[in-house]
C-alpha positions in Angstrom: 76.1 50.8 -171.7 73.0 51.5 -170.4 71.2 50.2 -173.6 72.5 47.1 -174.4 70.2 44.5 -175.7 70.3 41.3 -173.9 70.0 38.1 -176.8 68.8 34.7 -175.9 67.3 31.7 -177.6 64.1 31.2 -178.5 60.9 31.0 -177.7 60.5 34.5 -176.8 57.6 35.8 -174.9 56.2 39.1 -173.6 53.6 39.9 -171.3 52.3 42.4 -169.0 52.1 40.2 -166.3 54.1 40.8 -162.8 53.9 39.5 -159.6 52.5 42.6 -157.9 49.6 42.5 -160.7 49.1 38.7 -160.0 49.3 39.8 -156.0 46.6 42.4 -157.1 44.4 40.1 -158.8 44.1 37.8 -155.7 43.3 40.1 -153.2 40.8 41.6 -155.5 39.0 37.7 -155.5 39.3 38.0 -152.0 37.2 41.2 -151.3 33.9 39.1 -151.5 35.3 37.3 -148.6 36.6 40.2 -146.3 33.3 42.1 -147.4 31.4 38.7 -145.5 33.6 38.8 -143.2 33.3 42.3 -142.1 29.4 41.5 -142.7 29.5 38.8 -140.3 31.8 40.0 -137.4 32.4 43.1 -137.7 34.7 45.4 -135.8 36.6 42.1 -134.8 37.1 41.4 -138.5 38.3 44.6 -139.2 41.1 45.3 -136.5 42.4 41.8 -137.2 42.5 42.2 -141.0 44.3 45.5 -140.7 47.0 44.2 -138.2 47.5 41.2 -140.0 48.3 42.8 -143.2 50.0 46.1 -141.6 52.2 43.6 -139.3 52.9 41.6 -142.5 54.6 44.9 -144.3 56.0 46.0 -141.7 58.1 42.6 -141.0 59.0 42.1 -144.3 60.5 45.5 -144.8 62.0 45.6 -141.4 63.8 42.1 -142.3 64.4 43.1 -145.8 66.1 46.7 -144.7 67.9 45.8 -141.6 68.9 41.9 -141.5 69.5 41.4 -145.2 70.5 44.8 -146.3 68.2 44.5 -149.7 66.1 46.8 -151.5 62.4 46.4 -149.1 60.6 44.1 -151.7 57.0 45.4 -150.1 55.6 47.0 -153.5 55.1 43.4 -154.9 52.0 43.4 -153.0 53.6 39.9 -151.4 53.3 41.0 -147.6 49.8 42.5 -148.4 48.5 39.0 -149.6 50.1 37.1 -147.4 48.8 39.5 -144.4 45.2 39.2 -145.6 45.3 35.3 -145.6 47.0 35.2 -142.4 43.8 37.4 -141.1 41.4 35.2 -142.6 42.8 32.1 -141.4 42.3 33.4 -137.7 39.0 33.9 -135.5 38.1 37.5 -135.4 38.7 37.8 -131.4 42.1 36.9 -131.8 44.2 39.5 -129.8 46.2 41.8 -131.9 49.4 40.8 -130.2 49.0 37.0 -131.1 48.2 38.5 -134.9 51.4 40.6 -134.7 53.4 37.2 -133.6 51.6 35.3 -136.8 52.7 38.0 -139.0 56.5 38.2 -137.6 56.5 33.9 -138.0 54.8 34.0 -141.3 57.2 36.8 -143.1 60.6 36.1 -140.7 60.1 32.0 -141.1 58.0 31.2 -143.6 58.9 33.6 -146.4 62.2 35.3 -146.0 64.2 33.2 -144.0 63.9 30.7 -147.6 65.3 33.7 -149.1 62.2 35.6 -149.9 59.5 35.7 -152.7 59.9 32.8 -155.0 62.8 30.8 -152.3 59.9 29.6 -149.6 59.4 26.1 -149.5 55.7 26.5 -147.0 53.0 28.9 -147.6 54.3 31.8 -145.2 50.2 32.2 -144.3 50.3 28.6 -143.1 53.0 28.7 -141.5 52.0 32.0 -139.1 48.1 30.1 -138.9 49.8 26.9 -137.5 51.9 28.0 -135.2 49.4 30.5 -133.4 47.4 27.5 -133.4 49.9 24.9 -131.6 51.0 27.7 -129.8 48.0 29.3 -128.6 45.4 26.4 -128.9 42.8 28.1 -126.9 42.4 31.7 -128.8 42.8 29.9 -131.8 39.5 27.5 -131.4 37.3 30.1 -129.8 35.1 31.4 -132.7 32.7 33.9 -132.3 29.4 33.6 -133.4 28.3 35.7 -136.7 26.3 38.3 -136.6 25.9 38.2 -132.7 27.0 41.5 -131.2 29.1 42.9 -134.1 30.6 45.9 -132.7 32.4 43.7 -129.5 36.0 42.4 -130.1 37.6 40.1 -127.5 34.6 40.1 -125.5 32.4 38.5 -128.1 30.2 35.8 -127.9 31.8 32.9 -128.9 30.7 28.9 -129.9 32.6 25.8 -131.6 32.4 25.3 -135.3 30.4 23.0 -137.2 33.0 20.5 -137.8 34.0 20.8 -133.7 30.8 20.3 -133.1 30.5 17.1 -134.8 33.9 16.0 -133.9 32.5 16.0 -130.1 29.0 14.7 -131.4 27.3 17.7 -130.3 25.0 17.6 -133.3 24.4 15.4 -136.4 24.8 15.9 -140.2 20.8 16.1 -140.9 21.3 19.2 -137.8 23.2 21.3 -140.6 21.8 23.9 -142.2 23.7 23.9 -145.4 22.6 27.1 -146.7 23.7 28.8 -143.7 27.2 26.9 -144.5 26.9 28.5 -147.8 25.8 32.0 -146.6 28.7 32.0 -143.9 26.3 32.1 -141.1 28.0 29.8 -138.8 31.3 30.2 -136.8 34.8 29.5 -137.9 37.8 31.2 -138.7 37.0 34.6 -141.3 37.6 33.2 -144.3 35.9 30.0 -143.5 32.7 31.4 -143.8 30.9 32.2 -146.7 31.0 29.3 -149.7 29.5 31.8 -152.1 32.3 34.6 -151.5 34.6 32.3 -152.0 33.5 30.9 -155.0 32.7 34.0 -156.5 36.9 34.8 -156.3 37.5 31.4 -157.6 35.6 32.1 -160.9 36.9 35.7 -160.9 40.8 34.4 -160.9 40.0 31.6 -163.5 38.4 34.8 -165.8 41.6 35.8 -165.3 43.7 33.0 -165.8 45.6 33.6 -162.4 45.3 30.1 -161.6 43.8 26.8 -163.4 41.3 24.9 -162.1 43.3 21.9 -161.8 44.2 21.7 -157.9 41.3 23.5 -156.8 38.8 20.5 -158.6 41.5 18.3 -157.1 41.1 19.1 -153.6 37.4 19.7 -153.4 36.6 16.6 -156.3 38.7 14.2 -153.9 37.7 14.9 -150.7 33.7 14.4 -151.9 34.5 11.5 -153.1 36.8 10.2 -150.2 33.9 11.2 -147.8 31.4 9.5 -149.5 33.0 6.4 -149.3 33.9 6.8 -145.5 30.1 7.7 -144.8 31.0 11.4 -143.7 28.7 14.5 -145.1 29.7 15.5 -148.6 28.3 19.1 -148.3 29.5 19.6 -145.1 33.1 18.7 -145.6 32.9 20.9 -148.7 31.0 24.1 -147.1 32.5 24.2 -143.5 35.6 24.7 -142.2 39.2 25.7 -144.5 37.9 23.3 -147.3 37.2 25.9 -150.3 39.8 28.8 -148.9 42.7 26.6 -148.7 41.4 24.9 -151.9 40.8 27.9 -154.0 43.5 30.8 -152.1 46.1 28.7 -150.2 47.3 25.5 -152.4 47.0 27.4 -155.8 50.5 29.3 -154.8 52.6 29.7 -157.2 55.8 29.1 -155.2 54.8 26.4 -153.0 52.4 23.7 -155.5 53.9 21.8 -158.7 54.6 23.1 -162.2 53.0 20.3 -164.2 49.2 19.8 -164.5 49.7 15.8 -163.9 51.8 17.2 -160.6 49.0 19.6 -159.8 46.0 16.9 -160.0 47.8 14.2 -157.4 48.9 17.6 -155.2 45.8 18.7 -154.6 44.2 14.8 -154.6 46.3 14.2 -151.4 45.7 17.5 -150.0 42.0 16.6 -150.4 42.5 13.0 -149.1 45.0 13.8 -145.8 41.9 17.1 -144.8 39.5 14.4 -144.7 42.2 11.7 -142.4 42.6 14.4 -140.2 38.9 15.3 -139.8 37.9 12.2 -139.4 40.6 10.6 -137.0 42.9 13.0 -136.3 43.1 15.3 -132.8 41.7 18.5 -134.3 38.5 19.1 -136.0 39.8 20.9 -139.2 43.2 19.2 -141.3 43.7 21.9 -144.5 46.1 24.4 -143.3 48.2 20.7 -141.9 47.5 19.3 -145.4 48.8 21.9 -147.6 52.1 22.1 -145.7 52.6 18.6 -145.7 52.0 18.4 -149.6 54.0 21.7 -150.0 57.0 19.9 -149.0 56.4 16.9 -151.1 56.2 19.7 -154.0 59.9 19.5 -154.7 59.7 15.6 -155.2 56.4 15.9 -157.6 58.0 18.5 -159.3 61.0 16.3 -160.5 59.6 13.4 -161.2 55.4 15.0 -162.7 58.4 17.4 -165.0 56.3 20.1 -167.4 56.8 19.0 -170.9 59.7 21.2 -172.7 58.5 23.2 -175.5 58.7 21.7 -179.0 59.0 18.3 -177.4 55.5 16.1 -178.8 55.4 12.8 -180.1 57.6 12.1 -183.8 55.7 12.4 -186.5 56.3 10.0 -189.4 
């Protein structure tokens, strides 16, 4: 019995593919990132990034084992991703008890409480970054500075971000030093910094055919363009803040963006547009980690109307 062959219709495919090797190939375009980040704050970067993703497994497996008496589904690689996003959406002073809670919300709420991998409805990465931020509003907008005084942890010297900073007209556009935006040299959360890191995983998961570069030009396309027409700074709402992580790492999910390319280009056209809205005239200085959810739940309603086409189905021929 134990080799019977399973028949179905066709098409038939095969491929090596499997979620733990797409898991693998995502946090490999993430180690230019973590590398900058580890650059840039160092010990602070480190204990948060290994809390973050250790709290993620840990949750997961504990909830898995104990609550829904399943196999633990950690070997996916899952938890790991969704622990290193969690870390790099968080300043690197962030105490490791308010990671831990991050990690708990992300895996408990935001993934398996859906059901688990494949069932969530929200980025679970999101969904542990926003509530640490409504929850703990003040650890979660004090940034340390780069490079200053690496080897400190909570104690580190801290400033806003570029985007606070002009939020609360500290400083003007023609102040920014884009390159440093590029280069990471400016404060934010870990994986803000660092446009070239980030980049460099983008084209590394496009090689690889992980993702297409439909939602990611979507996002980034949109938003220049909407900020140009509003008079904000192009390169600065591009370099700074969660523009090119949550372009490029957080709304290219697989679970949680639409199935059709048509569906993909408006998803990540009002993800660019609503980052801008809430940078612009909302309360807080950065709107992509709000945006993506927000268009995460409207992925249900794109997906049945924007519908992949079926295959075979084209246009008759005469």
């Amino acid at each position: 019995m134990d080799n019977l062959i399973t028949i179905s219709p066709s098409p038939h495919a095969q491929t090596p593919t499997t979620v733990s090797r797409l898991m693998l190939h995502v946090i490999i375009a993430l180690v230019p990132a973590v590398l900058f980040a580890l650059y840039y704050f160092g010990i602070g970067a480190a204990i948060v990034i290994a809390t973050s993703i250790v709290g993620c497994i840990a949750a997961e497996y504990l909830i898995t084992r104990y609550m829904l008496g399943r196999k633990p589904s950690i070997g996916n690689l899952s938890a790991v991703l969704t622990g290193l996003l969690l870390a790099l959406n968080l300043p690197s002073n962030i105490p490791v008890w308010m990671v831990l809670i991050g990690c708990v919300v992300a895996i408990g709420i935001g993934k398996m409480t859906f059901g688990g991998l494949g069932c969530n409805i929200f980025n679970p990465a999101l969904v542990g970054r926003v509530f640490l931020l409504l929850s703990f509003p003040v650890a979660m907008t004090t940034w340390p500075e780069p490079i200053v005084n690496r080897m400190a942890y909570t104690d580190a010297t801290t400033g806003a971000t570029i985007l606070g900073q002009l939020k609360q007209n500290l400083i003007t556009p023609d102040q920014i030093n884009l390159l440093d935006a590029a280069l990471g040299n400016m404060g934010g959360s870990m994986g803000e910094v660092g446009a070239i890191a980030l980049l460099l995983g983008f084209a590394y998961l496009l090689c690889f055919r992980v993702i297409t570069w439909h939602i990611p030009v979507a996002i980034i396309g949109t938003a220049a363009l909407f900020s140009l027409c509003i008079g904000a700074p192009v390169g600065v709402e591009i370099l700074s803040g969660g523009m090119l992580l949550g372009a490029i790492f957080m709304a290219t999910d697989y679970v949680t963006s639409p199935m059709s390319r048509p569906g993909m280009l408006l998803y990540g056209a009002m993800i660019g547009i609503i980052t801008i809205i809430i940078r612009q005239w909302g309360a807080y200085p950065e709107g992509m980690s709000f945006a993506i959810l927000i268009m995460n739940g409207v992925t249900p309603l794109i997906n049945r109307y924007m519908k992949p086409r079926k295959f075979g189905e084209g246009r008759a021929t005469a």
